[in-house]
mmCIF file as Biopython writes it, N, C-alpha, C and O atoms, coordinates in Angstrom:
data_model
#
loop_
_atom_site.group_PDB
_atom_site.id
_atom_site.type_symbol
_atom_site.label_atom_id
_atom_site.label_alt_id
_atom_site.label_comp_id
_atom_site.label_asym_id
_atom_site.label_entity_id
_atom_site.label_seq_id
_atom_site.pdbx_PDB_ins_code
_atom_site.Cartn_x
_atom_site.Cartn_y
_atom_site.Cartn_z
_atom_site.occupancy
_atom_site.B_iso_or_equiv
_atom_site.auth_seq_id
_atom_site.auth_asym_id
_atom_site.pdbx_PDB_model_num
ATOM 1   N N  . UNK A ? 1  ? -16.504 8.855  -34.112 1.0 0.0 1  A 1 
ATOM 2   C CA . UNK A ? 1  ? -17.706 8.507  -33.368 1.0 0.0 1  A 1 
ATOM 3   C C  . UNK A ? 1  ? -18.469 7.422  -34.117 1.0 0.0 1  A 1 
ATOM 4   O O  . UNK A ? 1  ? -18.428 7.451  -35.347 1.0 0.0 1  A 1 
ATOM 5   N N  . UNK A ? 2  ? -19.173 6.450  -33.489 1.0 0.0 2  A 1 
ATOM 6   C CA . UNK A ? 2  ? -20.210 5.219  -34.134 1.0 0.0 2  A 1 
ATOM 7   C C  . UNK A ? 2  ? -21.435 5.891  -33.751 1.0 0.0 2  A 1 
ATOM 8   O O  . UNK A ? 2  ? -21.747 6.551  -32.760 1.0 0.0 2  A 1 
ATOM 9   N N  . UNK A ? 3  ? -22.222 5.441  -35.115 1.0 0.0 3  A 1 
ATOM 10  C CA . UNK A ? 3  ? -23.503 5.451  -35.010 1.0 0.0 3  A 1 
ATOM 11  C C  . UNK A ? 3  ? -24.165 5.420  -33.593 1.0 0.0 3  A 1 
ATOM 12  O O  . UNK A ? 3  ? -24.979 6.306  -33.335 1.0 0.0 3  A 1 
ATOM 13  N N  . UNK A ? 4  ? -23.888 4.508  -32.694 1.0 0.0 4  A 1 
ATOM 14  C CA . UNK A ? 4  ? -24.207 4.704  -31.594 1.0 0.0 4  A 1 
ATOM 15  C C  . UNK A ? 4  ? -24.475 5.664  -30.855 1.0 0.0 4  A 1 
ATOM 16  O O  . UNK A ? 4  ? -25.553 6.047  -30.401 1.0 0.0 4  A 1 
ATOM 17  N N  . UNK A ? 5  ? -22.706 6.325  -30.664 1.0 0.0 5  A 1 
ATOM 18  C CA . UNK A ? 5  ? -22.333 7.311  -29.875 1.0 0.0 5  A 1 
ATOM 19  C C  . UNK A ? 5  ? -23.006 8.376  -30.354 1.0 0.0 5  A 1 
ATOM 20  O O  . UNK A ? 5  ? -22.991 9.323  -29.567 1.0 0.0 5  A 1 
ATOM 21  N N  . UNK A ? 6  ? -23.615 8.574  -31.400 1.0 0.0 6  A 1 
ATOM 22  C CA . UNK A ? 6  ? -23.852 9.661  -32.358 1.0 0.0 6  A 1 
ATOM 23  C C  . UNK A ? 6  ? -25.999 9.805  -31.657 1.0 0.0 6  A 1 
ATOM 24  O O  . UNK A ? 6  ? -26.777 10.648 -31.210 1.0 0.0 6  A 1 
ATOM 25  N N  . UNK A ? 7  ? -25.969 8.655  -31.948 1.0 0.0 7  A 1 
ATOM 26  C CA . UNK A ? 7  ? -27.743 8.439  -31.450 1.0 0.0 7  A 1 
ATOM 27  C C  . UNK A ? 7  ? -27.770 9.427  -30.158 1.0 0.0 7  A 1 
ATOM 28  O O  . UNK A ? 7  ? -28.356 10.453 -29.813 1.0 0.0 7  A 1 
ATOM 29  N N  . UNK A ? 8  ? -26.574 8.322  -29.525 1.0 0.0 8  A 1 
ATOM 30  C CA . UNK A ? 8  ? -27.212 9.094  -28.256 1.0 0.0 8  A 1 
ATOM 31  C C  . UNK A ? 8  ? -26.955 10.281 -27.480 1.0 0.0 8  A 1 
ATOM 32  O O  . UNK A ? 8  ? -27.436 10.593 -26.391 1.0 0.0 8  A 1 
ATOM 33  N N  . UNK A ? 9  ? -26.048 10.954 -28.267 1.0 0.0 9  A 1 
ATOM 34  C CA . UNK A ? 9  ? -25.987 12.233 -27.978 1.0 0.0 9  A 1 
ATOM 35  C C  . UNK A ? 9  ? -27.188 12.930 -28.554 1.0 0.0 9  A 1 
ATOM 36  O O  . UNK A ? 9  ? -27.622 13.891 -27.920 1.0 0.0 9  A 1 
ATOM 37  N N  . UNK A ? 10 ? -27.606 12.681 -29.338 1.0 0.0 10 A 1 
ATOM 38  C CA . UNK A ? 10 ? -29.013 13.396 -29.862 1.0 0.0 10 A 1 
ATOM 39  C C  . UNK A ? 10 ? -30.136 12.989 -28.962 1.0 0.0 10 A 1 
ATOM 40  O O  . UNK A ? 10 ? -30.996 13.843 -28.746 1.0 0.0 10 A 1 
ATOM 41  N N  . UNK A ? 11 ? -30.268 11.729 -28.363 1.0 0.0 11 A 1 
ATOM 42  C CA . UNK A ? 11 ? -31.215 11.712 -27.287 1.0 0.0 11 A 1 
ATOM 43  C C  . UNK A ? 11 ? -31.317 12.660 -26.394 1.0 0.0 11 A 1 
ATOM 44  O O  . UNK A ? 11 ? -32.276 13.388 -26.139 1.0 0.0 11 A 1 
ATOM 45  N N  . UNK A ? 12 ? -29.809 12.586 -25.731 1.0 0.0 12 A 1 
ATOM 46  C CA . UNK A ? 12 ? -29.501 13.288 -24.301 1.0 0.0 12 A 1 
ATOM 47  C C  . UNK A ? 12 ? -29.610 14.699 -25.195 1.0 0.0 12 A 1 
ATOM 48  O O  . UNK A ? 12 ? -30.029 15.557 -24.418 1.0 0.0 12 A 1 
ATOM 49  N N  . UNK A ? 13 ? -29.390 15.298 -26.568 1.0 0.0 13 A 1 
ATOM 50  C CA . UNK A ? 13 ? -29.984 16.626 -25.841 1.0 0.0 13 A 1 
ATOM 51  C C  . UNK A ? 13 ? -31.068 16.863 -26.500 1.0 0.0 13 A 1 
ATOM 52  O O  . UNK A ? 13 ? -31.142 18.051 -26.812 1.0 0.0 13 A 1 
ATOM 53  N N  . UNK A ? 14 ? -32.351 15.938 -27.005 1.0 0.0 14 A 1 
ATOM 54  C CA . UNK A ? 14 ? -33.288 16.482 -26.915 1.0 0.0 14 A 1 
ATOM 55  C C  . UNK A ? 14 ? -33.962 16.020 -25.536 1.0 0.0 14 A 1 
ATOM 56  O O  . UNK A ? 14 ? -35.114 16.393 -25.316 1.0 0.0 14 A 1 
ATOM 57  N N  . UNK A ? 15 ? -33.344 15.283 -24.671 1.0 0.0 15 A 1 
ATOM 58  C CA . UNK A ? 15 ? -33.932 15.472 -23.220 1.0 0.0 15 A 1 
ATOM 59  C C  . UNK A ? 15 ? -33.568 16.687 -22.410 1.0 0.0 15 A 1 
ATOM 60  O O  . UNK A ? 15 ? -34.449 17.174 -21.702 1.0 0.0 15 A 1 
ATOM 61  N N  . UNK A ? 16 ? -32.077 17.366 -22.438 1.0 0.0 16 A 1 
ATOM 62  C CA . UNK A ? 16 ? -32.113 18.506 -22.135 1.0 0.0 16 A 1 
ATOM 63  C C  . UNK A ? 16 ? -32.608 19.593 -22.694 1.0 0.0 16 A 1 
ATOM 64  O O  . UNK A ? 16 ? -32.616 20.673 -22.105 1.0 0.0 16 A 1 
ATOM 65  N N  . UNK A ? 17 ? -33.030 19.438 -23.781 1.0 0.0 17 A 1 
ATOM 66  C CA . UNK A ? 17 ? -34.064 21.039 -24.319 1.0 0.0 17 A 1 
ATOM 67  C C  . UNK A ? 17 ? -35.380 20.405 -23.929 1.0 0.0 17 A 1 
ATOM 68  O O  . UNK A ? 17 ? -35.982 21.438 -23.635 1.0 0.0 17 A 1 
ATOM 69  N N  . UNK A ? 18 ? -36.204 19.483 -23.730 1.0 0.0 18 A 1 
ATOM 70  C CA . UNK A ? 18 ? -37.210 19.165 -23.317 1.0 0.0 18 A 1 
ATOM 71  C C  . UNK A ? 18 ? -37.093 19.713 -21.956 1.0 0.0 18 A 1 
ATOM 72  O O  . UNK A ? 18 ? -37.954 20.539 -21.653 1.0 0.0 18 A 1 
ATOM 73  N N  . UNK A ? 19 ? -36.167 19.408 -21.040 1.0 0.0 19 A 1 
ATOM 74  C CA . UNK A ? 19 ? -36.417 19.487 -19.784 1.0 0.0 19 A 1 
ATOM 75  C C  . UNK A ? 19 ? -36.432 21.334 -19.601 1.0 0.0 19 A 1 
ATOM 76  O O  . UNK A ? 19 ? -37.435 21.899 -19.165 1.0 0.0 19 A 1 
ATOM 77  N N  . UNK A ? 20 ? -35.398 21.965 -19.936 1.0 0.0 20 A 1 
ATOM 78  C CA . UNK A ? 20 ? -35.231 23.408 -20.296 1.0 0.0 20 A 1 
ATOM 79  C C  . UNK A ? 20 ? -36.665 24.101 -20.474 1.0 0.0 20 A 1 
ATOM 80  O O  . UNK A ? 20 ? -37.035 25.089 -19.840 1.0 0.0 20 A 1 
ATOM 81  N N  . UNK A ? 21 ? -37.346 23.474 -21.361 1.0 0.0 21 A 1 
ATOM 82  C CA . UNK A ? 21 ? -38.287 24.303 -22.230 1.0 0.0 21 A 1 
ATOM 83  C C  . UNK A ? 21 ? -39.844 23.932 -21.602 1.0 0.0 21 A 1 
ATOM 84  O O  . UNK A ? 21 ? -40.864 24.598 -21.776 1.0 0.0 21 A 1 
ATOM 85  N N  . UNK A ? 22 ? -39.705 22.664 -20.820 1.0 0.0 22 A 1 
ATOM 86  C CA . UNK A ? 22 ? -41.001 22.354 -20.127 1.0 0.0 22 A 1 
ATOM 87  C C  . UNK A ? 22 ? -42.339 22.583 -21.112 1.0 0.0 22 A 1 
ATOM 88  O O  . UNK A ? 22 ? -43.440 23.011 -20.765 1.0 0.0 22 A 1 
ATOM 89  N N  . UNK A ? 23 ? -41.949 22.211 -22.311 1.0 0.0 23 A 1 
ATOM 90  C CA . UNK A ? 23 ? -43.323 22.263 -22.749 1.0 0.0 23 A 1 
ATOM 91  C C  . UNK A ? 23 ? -44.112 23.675 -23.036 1.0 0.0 23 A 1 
ATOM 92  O O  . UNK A ? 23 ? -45.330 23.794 -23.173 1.0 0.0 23 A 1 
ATOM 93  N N  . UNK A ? 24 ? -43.197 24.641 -23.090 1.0 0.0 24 A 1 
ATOM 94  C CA . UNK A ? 24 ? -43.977 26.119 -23.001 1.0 0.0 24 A 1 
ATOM 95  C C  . UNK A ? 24 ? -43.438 27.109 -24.181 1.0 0.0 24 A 1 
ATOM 96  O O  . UNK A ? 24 ? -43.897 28.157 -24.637 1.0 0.0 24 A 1 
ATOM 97  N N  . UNK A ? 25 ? -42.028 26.180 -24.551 1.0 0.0 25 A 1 
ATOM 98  C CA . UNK A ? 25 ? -41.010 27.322 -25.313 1.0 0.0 25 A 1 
ATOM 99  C C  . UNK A ? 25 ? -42.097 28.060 -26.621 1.0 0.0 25 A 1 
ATOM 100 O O  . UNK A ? 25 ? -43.322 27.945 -26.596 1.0 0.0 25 A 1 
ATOM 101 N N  . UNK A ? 26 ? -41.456 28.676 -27.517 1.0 0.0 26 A 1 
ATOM 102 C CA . UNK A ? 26 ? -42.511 29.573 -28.430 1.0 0.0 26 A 1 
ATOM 103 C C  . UNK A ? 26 ? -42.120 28.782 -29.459 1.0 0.0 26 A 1 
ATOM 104 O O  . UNK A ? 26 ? -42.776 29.060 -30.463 1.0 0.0 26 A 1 
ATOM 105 N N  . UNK A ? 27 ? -41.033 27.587 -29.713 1.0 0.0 27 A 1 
ATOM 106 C CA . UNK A ? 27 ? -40.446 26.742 -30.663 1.0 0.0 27 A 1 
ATOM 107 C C  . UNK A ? 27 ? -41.255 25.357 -30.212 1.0 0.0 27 A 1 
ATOM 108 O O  . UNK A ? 27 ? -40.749 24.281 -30.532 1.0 0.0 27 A 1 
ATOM 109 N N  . UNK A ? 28 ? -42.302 25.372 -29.593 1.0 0.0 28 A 1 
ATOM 110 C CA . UNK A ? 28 ? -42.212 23.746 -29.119 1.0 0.0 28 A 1 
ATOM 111 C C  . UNK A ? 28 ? -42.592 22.828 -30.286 1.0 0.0 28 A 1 
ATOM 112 O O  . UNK A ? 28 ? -42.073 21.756 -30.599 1.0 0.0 28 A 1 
ATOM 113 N N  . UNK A ? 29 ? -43.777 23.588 -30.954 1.0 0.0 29 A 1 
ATOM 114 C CA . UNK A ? 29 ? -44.447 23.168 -32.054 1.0 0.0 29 A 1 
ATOM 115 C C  . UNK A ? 29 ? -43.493 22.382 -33.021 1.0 0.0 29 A 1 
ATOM 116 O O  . UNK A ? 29 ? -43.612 21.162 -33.134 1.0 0.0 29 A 1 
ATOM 117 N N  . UNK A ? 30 ? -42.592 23.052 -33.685 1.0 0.0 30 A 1 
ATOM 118 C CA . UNK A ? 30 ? -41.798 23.125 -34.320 1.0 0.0 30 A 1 
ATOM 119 C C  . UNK A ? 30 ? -40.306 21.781 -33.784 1.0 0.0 30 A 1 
ATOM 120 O O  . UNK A ? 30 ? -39.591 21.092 -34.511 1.0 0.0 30 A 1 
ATOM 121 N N  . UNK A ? 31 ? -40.350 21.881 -32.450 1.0 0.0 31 A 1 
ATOM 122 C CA . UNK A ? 31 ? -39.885 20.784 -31.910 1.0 0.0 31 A 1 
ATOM 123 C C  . UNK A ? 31 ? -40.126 19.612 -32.013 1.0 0.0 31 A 1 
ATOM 124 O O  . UNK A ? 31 ? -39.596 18.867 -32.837 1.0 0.0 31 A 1 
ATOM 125 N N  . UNK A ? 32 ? -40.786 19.360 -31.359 1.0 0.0 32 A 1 
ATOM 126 C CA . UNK A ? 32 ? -42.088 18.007 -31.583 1.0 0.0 32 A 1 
ATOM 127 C C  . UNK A ? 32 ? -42.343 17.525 -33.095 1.0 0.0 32 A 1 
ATOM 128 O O  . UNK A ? 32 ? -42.508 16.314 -33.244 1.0 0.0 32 A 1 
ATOM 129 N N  . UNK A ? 33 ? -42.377 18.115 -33.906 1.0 0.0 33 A 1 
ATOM 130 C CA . UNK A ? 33 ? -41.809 17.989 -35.760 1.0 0.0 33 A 1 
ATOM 131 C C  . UNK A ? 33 ? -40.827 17.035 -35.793 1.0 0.0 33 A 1 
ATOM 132 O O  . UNK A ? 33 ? -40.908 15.845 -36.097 1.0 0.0 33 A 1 
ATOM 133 N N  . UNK A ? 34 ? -39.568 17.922 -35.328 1.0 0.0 34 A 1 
ATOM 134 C CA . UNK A ? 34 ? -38.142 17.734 -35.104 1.0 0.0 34 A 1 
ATOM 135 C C  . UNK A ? 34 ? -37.813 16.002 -35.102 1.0 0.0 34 A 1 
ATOM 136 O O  . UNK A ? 34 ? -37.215 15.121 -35.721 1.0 0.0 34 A 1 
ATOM 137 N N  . UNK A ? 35 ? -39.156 16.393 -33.274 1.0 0.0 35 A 1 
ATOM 138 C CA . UNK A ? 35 ? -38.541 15.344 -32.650 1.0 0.0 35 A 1 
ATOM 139 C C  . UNK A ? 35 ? -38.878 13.909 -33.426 1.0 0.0 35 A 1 
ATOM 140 O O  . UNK A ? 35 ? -38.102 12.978 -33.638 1.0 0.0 35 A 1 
ATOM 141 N N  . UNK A ? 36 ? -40.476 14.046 -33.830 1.0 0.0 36 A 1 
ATOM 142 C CA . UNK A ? 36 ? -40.923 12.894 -34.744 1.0 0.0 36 A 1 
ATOM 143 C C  . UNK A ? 36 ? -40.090 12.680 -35.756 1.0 0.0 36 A 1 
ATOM 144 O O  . UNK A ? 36 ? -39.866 11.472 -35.823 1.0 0.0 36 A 1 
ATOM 145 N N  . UNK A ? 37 ? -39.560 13.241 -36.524 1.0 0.0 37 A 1 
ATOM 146 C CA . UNK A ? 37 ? -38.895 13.105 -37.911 1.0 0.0 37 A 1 
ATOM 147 C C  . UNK A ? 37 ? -37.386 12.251 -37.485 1.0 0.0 37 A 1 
ATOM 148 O O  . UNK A ? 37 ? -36.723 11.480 -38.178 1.0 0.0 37 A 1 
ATOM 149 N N  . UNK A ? 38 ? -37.206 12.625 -36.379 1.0 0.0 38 A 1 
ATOM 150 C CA . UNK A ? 38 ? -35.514 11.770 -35.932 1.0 0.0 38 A 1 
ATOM 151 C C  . UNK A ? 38 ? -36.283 10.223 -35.822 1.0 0.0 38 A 1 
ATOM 152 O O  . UNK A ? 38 ? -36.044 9.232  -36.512 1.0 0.0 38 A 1 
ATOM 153 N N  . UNK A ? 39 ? -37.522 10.408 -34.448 1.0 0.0 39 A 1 
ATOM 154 C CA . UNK A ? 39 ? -37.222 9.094  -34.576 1.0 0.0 39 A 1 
ATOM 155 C C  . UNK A ? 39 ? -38.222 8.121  -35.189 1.0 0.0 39 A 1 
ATOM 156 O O  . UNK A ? 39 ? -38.643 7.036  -34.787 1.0 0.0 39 A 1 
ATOM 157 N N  . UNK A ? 40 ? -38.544 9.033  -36.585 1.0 0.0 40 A 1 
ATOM 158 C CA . UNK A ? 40 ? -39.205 8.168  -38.027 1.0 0.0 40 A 1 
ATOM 159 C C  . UNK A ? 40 ? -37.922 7.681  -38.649 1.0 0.0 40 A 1 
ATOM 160 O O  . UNK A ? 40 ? -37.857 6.707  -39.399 1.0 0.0 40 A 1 
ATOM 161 N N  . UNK A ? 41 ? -36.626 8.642  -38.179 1.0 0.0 41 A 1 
ATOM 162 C CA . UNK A ? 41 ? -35.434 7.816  -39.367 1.0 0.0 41 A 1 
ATOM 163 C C  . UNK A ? 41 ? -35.033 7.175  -38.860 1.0 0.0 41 A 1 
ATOM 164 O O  . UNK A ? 41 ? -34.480 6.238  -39.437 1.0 0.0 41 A 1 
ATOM 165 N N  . UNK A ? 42 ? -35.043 7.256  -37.338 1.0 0.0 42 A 1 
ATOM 166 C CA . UNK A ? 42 ? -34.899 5.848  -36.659 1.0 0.0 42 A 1 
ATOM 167 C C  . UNK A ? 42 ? -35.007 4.584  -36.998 1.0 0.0 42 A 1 
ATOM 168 O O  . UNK A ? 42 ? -34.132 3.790  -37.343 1.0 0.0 42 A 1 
ATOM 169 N N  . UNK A ? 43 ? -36.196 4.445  -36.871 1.0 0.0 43 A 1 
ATOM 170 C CA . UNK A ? 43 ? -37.333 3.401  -37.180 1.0 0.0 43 A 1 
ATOM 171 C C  . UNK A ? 43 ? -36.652 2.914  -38.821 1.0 0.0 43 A 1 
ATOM 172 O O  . UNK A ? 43 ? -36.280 1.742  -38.879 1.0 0.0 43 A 1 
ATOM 173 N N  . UNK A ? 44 ? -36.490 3.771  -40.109 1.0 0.0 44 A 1 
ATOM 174 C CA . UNK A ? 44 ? -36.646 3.445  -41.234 1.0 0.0 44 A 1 
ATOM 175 C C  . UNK A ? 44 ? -35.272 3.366  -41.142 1.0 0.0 44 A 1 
ATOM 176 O O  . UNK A ? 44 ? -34.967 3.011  -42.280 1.0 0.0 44 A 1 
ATOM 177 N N  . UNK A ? 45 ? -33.974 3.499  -40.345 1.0 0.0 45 A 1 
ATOM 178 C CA . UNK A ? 45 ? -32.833 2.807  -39.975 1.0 0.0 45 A 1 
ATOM 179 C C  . UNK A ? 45 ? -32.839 1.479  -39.864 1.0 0.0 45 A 1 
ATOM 180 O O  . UNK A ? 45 ? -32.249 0.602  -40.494 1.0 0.0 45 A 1 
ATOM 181 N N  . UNK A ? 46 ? -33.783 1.450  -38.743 1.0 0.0 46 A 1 
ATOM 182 C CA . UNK A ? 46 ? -33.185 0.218  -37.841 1.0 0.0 46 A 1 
ATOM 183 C C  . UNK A ? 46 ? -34.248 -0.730 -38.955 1.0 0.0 46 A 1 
ATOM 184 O O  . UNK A ? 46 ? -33.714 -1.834 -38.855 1.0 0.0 46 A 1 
ATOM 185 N N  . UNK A ? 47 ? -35.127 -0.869 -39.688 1.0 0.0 47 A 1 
ATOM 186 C CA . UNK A ? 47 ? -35.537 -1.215 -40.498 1.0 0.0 47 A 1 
ATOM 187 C C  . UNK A ? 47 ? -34.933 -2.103 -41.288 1.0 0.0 47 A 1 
ATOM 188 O O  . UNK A ? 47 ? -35.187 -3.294 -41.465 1.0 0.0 47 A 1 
ATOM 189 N N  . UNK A ? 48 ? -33.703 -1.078 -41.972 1.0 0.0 48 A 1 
ATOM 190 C CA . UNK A ? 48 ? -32.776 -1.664 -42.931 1.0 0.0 48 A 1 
ATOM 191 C C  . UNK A ? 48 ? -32.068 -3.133 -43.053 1.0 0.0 48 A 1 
ATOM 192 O O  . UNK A ? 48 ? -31.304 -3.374 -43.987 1.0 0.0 48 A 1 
#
């Protein structure tokens, strides 16, 4: 798999646990963490 292919499977499933969880799950908090921290390494990726 490339970096690519790899990104965007992590997109597509934090759009399917987003969509799943509507914002209500008892993990969301903890999500939203998650979700910032991927795409801070994003950012300090594509940086490079």
């Amino acid at each position: 798999m490339t970096y690519k292919e790899i990104y965007d499977l992590h997109i597509q499933l934090l759009h399917v646990y987003e969509n799943n969880e509507k914002y209500q799950g008892p993990y969301q908090k903890q999500f939203n963490y998650f979700k910032r921290q991927f795409f801070i390494a994003e950012d300090i990726v594509m940086m490079l």
